[in-house]
Each structure stands twice: as structure tokens, then as C-alpha cells.
VOPAGU-2260 file (C-alpha; in pm, 1 decimal, decimal comma):
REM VOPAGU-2260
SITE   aa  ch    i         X         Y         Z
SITE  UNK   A    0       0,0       0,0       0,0
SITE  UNK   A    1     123,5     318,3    -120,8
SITE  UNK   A    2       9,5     635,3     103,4
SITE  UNK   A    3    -218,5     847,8     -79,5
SITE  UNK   A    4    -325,3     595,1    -348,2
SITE  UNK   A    5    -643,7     525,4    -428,8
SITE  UNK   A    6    -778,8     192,4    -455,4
SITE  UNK   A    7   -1080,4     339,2    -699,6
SITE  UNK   A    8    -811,7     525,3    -946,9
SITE  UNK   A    9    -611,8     230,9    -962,5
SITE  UNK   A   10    -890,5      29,1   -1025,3
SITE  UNK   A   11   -1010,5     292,7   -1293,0
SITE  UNK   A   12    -686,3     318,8   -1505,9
SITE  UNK   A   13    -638,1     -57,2   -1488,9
SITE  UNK   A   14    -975,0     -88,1   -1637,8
SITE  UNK   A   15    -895,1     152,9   -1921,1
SITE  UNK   A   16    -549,0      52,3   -1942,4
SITE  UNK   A   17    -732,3    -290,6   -2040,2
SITE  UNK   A   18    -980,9    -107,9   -2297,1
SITE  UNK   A   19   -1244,2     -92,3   -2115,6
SITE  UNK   A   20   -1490,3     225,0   -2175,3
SITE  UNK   A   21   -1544,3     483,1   -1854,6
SITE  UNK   A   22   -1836,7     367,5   -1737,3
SITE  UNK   A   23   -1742,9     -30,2   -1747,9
SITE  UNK   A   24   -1387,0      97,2   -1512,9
SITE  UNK   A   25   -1579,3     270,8   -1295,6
SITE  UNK   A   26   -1858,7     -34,5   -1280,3
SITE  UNK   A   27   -1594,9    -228,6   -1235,3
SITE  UNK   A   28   -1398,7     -30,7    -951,7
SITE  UNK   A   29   -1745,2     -34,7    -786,9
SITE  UNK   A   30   -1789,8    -391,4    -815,5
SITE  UNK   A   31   -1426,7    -449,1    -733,4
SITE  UNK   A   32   -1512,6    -295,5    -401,9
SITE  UNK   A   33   -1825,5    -441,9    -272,8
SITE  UNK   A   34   -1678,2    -774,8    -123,5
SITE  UNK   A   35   -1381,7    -577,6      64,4
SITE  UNK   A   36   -1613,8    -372,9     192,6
SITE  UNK   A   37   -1895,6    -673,6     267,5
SITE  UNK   A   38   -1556,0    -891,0     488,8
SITE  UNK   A   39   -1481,9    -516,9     644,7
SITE  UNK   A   40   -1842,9    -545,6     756,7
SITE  UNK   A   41   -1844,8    -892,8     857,8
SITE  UNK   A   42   -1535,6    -846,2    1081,7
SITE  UNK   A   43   -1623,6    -474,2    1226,7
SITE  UNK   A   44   -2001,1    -544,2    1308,4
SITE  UNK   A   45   -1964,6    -843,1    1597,0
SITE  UNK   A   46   -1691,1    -615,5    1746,7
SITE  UNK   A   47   -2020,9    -324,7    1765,6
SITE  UNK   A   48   -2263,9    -551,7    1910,2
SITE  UNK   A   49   -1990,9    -690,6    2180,4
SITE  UNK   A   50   -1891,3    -333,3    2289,4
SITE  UNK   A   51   -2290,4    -260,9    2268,7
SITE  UNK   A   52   -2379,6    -549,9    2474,1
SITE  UNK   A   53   -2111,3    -511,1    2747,3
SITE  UNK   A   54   -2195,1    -136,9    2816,1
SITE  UNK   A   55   -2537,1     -94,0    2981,0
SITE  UNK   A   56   -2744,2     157,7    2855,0
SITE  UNK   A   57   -2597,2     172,7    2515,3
SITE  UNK   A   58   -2872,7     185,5    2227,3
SITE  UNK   A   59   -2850,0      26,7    1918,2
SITE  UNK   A   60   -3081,4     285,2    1733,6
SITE  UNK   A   61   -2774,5     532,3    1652,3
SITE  UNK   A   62   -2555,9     268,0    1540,6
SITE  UNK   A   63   -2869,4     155,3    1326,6
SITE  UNK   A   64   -2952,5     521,6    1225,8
SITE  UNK   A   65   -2535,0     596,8    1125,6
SITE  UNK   A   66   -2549,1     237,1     880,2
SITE  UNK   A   67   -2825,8     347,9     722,3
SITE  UNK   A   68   -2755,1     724,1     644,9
SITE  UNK   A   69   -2398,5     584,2     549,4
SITE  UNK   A   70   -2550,5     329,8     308,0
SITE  UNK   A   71   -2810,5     614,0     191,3
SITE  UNK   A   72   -2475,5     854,9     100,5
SITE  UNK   A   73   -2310,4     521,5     -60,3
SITE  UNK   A   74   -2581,9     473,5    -251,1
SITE  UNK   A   75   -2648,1     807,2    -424,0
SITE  UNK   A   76   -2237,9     881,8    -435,3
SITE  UNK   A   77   -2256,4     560,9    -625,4
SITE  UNK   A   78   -2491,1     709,7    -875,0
SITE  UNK   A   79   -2381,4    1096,4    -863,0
SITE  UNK   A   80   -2068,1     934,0    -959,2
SITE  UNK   A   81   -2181,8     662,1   -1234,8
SITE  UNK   A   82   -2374,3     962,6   -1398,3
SITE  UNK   A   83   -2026,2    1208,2   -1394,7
SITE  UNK   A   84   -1795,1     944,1   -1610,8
SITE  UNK   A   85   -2096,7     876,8   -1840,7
SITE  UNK   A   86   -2105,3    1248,1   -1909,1
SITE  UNK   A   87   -1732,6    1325,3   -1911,4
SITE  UNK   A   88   -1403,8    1274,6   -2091,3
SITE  UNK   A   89   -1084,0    1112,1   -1916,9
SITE  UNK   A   90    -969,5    1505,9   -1877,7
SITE  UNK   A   91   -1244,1    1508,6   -1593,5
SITE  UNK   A   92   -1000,2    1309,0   -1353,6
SITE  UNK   A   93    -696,9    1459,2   -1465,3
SITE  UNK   A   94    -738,2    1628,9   -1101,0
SITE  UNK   A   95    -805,1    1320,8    -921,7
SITE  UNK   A   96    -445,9    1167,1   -1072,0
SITE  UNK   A   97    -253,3    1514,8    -997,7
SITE  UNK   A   98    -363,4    1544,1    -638,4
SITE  UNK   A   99    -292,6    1116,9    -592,3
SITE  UNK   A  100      43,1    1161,0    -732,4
SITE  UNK   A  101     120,6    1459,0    -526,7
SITE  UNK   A  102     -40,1    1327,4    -185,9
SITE  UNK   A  103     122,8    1044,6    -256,1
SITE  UNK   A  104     447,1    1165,8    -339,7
SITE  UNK   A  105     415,8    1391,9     -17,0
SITE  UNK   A  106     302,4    1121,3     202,2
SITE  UNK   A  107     591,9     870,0      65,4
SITE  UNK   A  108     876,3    1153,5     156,8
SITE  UNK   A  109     758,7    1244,4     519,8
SITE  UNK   A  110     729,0     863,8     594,6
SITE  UNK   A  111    1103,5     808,4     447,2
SITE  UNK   A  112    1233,6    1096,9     641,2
């Protein structure tokens, strides 16, 4: 793991480095994702309901109400985003690359010195 990569642009230029159109990368970054993020889920959520369980008085209704507005912003990201590469040229994540590169190149040097 590099700091300041992202998992979704590398995804994305490997999936257009391999000819595949915008919107099939970014499908397939998305896709890519979902069973990381279903194991991170699987592992994370027994540890909630353990610390739930051994404090009294602690209510699962935030917890429930956080997962769900989470999912909600997922969701729509999911299709704000989706809608952007359909719509735009590669030039529309030129920004994206520049500011990986350089938090990444940043990140890299303060770690090495």
C-alpha cells in the first residue's frame, strides 16, 4: 500500500489501461469494491454488538440510524458518480491523478524521512 493511493483510481486506469470504456472501469472499480467492503463489515459489526452489549445503557438505534444514512450517502455517491464518467471525458479526472500523485508523493517523503 502506497500512502495516498487510491484503490478506486487504480482500479479505474487498470480498467482503461485494459480497454475498457469509462463507465465499465468505474462499474468495475465499484464492483471491485463491494466484497472488501462486505468482509470489512463482517469483521467490524460483531466487534459493535460486543462493545454494545457489554456497556449498559448503550442503544442500538444510533448505530442503526449511522449504517443506514452511510448506506443512503453510498448509494447516491454511487450514482452521482456513475452519472459524472458517463457524461465526461478522461480530462475530468486529470485532477483526481494530480492530487494522488502529489499526496502520494508527499506522504511517501515524510514517511522516508
Amino acid at each position: 500500500m502506497i500512502p495516498g493511493m487510491s484503490r478506486a483510481g487504480v482500479t479505474l486506469v487498470a480498467g482503461l489501461a485494459s480497454g475498457l470504456d469509462y463507465d465499465a472501469a468505474a462499474r468495475f472499480s465499484f464492483l471491485l469494491a463491494t466484497p472488501i467492503i462486505g468482509a470489512a463489515g463482517i469483521l467490524e459489526v460483531p466487534k459493535l454488538v460486543r462493545y454494545a452489549a457489554g456497556h449498559a445503557g448503550t442503544s442500538f438505534m444510533p448505530i442503526l440510524l449511522a449504517g443506514l444514512v452511510a448506506g443512503l450517502f453510498v448509494f447516491f455517491s454511487t450514482w452521482f458518480l456513475m452519472r459524472y464518467f458517463k457524461n465526461r471525458e478522461i480530462a475530468a479526472l486529470r485532477p483526481c491523478g494530480i492530487y494522488s500523485l502529489v499526496a502520494g508523493g508527499l506522504a511517501l517523503a515524510v514517511h522516508l524521512v
